[in-house]
C-alpha positions in Angstrom: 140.2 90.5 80.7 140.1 92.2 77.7 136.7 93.8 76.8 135.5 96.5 74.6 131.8 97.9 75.1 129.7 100.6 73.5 126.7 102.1 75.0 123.4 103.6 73.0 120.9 105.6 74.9 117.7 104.4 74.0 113.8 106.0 75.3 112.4 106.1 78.4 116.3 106.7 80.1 117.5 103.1 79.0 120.7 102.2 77.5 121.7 99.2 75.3 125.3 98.1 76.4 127.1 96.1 73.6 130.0 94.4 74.7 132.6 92.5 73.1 134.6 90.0 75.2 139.0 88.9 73.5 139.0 85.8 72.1 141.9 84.7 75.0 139.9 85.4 77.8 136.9 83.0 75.6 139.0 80.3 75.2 140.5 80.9 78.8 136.6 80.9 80.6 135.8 77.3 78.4 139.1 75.9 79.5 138.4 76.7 83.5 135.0 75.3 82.9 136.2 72.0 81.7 138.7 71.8 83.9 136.6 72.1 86.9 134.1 69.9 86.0 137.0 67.1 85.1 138.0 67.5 88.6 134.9 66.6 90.1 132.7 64.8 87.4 132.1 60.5 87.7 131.6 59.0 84.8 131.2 54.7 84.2 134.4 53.5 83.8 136.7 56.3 84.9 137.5 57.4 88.0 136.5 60.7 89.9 138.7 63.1 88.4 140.5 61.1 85.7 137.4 61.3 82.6 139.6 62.5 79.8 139.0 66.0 78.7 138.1 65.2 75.0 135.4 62.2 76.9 133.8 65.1 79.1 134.1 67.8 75.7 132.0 64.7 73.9 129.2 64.2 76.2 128.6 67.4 77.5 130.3 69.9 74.9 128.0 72.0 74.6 126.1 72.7 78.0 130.1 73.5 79.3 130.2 76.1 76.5 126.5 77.1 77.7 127.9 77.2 81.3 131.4 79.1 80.4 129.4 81.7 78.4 127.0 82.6 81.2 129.9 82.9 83.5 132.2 85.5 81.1 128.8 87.6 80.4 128.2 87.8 84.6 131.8 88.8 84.8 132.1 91.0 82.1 129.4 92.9 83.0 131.0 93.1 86.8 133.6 94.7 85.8 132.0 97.0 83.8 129.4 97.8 85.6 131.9 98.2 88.8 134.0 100.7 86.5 131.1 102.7 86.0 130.0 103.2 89.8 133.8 103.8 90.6 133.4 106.7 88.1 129.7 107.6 89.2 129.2 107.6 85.2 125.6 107.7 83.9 125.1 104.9 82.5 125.4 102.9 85.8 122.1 100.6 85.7 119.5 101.0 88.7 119.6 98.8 91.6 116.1 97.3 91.6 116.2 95.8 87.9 118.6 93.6 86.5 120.0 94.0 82.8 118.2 91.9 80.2 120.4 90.1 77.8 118.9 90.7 73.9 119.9 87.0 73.2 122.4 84.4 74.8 125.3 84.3 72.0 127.1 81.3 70.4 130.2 80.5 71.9 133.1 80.1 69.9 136.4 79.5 71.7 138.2 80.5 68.5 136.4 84.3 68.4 135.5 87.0 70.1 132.1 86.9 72.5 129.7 89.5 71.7 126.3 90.4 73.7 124.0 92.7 74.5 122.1 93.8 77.6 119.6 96.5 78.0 118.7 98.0 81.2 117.4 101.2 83.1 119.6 103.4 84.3 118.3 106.9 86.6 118.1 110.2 84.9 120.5 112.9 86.2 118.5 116.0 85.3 120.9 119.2 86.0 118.8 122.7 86.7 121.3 124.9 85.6 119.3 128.1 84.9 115.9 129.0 87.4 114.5 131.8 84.9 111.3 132.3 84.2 110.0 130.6 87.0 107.5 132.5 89.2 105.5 131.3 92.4 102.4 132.7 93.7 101.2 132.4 97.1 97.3 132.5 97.9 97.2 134.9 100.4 95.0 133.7 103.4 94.5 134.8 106.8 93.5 132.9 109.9 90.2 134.5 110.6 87.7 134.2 114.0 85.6 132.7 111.3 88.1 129.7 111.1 88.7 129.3 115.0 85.0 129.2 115.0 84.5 126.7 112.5 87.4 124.4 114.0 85.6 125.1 117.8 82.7 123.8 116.6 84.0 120.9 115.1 85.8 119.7 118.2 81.6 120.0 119.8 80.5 117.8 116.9 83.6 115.0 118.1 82.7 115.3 121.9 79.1 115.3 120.8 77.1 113.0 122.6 74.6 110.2 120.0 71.6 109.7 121.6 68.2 108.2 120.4 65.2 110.2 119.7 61.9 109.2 120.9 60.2 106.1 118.8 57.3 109.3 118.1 59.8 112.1 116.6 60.2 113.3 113.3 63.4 112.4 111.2 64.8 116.0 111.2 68.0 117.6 109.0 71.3 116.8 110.9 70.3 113.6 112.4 71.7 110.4 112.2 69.0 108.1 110.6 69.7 104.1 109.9 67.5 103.2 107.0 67.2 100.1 104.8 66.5 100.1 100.8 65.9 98.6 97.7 65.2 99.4 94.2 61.8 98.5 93.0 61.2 97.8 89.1 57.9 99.1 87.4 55.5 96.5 89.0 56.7 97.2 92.2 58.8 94.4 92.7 62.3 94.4 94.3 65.2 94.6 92.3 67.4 91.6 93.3 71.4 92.7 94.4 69.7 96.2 95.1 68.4 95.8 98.9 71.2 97.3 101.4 70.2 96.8 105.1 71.1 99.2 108.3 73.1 101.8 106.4 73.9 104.8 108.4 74.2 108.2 108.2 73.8 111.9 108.7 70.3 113.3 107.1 71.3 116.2 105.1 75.2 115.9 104.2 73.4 113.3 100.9 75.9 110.4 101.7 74.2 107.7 100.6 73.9 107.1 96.5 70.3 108.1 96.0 70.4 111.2 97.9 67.1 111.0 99.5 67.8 113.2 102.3 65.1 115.5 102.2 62.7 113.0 101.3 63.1 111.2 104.7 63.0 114.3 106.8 59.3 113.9 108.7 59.6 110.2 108.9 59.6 108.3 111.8 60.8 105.0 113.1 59.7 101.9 111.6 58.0 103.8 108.8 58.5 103.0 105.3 58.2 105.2 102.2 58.5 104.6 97.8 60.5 107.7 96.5 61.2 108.5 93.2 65.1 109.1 93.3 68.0 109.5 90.7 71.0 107.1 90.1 73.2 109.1 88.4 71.3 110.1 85.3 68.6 107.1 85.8 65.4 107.2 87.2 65.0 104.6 90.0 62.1 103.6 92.7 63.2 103.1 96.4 61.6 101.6 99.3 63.1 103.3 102.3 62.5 102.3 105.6 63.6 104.5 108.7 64.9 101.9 111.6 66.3 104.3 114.1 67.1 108.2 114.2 69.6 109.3 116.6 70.6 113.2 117.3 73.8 114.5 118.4 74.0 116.8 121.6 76.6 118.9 121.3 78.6 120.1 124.5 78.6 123.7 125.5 81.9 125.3 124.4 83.3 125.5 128.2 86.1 124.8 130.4 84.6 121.0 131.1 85.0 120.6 127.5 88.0 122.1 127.3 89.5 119.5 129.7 87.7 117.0 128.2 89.8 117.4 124.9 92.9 117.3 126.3 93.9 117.5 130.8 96.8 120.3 129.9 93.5 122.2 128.9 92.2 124.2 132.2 90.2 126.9 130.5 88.3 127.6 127.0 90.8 130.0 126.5 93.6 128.0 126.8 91.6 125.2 124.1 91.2 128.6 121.7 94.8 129.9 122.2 96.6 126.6 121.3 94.3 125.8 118.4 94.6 128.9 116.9 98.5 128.4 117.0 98.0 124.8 115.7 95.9 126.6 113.1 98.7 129.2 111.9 101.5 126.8 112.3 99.0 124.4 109.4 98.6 127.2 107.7 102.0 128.2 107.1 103.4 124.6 106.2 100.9 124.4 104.2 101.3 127.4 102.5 105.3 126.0 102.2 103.8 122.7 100.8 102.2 125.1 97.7 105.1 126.7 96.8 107.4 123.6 96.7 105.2 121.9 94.8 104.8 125.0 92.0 108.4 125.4 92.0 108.6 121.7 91.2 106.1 121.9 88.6 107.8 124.2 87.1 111.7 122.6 87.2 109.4 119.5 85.3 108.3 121.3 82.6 111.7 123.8 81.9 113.7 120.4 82.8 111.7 117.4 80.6 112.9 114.0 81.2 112.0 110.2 80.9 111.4 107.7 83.4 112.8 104.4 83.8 109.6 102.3 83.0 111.1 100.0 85.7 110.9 102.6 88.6 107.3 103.9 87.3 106.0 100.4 87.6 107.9 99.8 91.0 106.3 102.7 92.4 102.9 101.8 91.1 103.6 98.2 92.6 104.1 100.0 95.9 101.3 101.8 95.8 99.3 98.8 95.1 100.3 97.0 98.4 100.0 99.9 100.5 96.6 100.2 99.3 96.1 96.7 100.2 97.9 97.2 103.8 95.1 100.1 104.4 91.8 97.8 103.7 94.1 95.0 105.5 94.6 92.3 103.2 96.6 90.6 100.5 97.7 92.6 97.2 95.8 89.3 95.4 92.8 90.0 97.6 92.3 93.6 97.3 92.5 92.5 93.4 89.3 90.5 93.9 87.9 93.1 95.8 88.1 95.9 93.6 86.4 93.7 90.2 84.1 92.8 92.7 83.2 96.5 92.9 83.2 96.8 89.1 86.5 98.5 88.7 89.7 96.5 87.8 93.0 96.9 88.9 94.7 98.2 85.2 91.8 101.1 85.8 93.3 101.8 89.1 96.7 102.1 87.6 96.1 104.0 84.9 94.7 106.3 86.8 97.5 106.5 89.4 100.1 106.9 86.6 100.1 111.0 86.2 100.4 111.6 89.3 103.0 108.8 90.4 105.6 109.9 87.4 105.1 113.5 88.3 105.8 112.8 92.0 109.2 110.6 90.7 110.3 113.3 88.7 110.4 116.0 91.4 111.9 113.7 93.6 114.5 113.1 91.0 114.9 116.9 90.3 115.3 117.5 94.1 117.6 114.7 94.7 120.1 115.9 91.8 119.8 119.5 92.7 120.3 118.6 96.6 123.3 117.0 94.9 124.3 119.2 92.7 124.7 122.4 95.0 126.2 120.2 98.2 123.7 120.7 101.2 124.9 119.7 104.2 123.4 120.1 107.7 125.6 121.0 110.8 124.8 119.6 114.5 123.7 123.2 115.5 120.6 122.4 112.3 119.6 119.2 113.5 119.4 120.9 117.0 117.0 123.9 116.1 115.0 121.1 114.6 114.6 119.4 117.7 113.5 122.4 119.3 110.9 123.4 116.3 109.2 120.2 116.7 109.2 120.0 120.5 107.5 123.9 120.0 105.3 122.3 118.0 103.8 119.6 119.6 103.9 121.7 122.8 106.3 118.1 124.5 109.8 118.3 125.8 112.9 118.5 123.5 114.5 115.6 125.3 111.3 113.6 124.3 111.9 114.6 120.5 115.8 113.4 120.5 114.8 110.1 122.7 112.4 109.5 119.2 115.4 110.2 116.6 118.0 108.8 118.4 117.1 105.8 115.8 119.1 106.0 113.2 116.3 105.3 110.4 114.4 108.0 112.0 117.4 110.5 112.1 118.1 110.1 108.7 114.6 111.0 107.9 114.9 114.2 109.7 118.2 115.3 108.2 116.9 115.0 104.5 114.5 116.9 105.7 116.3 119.8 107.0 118.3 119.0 103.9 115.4 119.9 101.9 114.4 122.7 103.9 117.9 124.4 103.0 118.1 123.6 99.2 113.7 125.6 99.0 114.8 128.2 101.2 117.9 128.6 98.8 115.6 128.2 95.2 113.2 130.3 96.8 115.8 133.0 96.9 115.6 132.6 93.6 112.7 133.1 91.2 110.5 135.2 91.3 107.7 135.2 94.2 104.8 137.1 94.4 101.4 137.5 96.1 98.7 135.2 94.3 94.4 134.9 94.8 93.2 135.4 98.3 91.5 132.8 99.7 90.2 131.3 102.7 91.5 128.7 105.5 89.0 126.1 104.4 89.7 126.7 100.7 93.3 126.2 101.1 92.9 122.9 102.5 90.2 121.8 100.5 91.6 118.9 98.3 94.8 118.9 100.2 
């Protein structure tokens, strides 16, 4: 078939593909049309397979030439399209959106055929030059301050709820169940206000009036007006204490020890493998900071568009995993959220920053992982098996039983994949020694 084709780049790593199809292979694509239709077509009066070309051209003219059209753009495009993923050129279009045709064009089986498509096609950044780029890492160290804060929240899990007597005092740390309302000027209640047996821990101000210390001294059954804040208004609120619960918290032993987990036989043995946990989250993390700086950084030196088609697929995905978490339908989780005053083009917008940034580094890591050939041998994937079995303190055997699925496998070889191409950029650019901080800061907002 003879075709010519010219491609524009357009914004947001689009192309517009203009493409001009011979007059031959026009006439040729009506002619096949016709043909096969007078083959099988009944008509009053004729025979199947004997209507007269020029009878069949008469009644149905032009929805054969509407037919013949549609079939010379889809193959047209085929073998374009083909030619380009043969020669991995750039302007191949994505796989998850199909090419949008400007207009359907006349056909004229005495001229050329000439259309246009627009589609997305993936941006090939290429990192050529790493200067400039510097990384600093927080310096932190694992302190008995940190194994003591981690101890005691292992007590608080294993902690044991039990009620306090109907004649104590609502105290800081315990776990009160209250019910509310708002109350206007006159006293009354404010309707949609009142929220019944809501639960929780006097003192951390989890509940949206923060009338923690106000309730402290009150016992069960006892109700109490406070003058609280709702943001910046002043509200009224009936609280009434229903029941106050405290937590007893184990002594740090060997029975608790065993408790957490039977390999456990001693407090020490609980202290040594949690501060190992500890150093091994401290250091992935602390690998997690510098990949994501380095990416930063490859964003801004390396500026590029995104498909709007892969931005809103990813935003689409988010959507529905966000409905898989609360456990029910996109559509429904939709109603939910403008039920709780927000809408769903809030939520998006708000997701949008942060979903193109995390496409781009992907993209940037993807080309580069390309770009400089990493390969992993047998003996990797090996040590890997052995890191993780280290890690979660099981047997390597157990480790290769889970990726001996292929799905899974091919998860951990990007991985080590990965691993390679930071260790290699890290090599790199320039890294030095940032702000000390502490275990807990680290992780905060992680």
């Amino acid at each position: 078939m003879k075709i010519t084709k010219e491609v524009e780049k357009l914004e947001n790593s689009a192309v517009k593909l203009t493409v001009t199809v011979g007059k031959k292979d026009v006439a040729q694509a009506y002619t096949d049309t016709v043909a096969k239709y007078a083959k099988t077509i009944q008509m009053p009066g004729f025979r199947k397979g004997k209507v007269p070309v020029s009878v069949l051209e008469n009644k149905y003219g032009e929805s054969l030439k509407q037919e013949a059209c549609g079939d010379l753009i889809e193959k047209a495009l085929g073998e374009i399209f083909d030619e380009f993923d043969k020669n991995k050129a750039d302007e191949r279009p994505v796989a998850y959106a199909q090419p949008q045709l400007e207009a359907m064009p006349e056909m004229n089986t005495s001229k050329d055929l000439k259309f246009v498509v627009t589609y997305d096609v993936m941006p090939r950044p290429e990192v050529t030059d790493l200067s400039g780029i510097e990384i600093k890492v927080p310096q932190v160290e694992l302190t008995d301050d940190d194994l003591k804060d981690e101890l005691e929240a292992i007590r608080e899990r294993n902690a044991m709820v039990l009620d306090k007597n109907d004649g104590d005092a609502a105290a800081d740390g315990d776990i009160a169940t209250v019910n509310y309302v708002e109350l206007d000027a006159d006293g009354n209640e404010v309707e949609g206000t009142k929220r019944q047996d809501f639960v929780f821990t006097i003192g951390t101000e989890q509940n949206i009036y923060k009338f923690d210390k106000d309730i402290i001294g009150m016992k069960k059954d006892e109700s109490k007006d406070l003058n609280c804040k709702d943001g910046d208004k002043d509200v009224k609120v009936r609280v009434t204490v229903t029941a106050l619960k405290v937590r007893n918290l184990p002594e740090l032993d060997d029975d608790l020890a065993q408790d957490v987990n039977e390999k456990y036989k001693t407090v020490e043995d609980l202290k040594n493998d949690l501060k190992k946990n500890m150093q091994t989250a401290l250091d992935n993390r602390l690998k997690e900071q510098k990949a994501n700086s380095l990416v930063e950084q490859l964003i801004a030196k390396y500026p590029f568009d995104l498909p709007k088609s892969l931005l809103a697929m990813e935003l689409d995905s988010r959507w529905n995993m966000m409905a898989q978490q609360f456990q029910t339908t996109p559509e429904q989780l939709e109603k939910m959220i403008l039920a709780s005053g927000q809408s769903k083009e809030t939520m998006i917008e708000q997701w949008t920053g942060n979903a193109e940034q995390n496409l781009k580094g992907r993209i940037i890591i993807e080309s580069l992982l390309k770009s400089r050939e990493i390969t992993v041998a047998k003996e990797e994937v090996e040590a890997k098996y052995a890191e993780i079995a280290e890690n979660a303190g099981v047997d390597v055997e157990e480790v290769k039983k889970h990726y001996a699925d292929p799905r899974n496998q091919e998860y951990l070889i990007d991985d080590v994949k990965e691993q390679k191409l930071y260790d290699m950029l890290f090599a790199e650019v320039k890294v030095s020694k940032g702000d000390k901080k502490s275990f807990k800061e680290l992780f905060e907002n992680a």
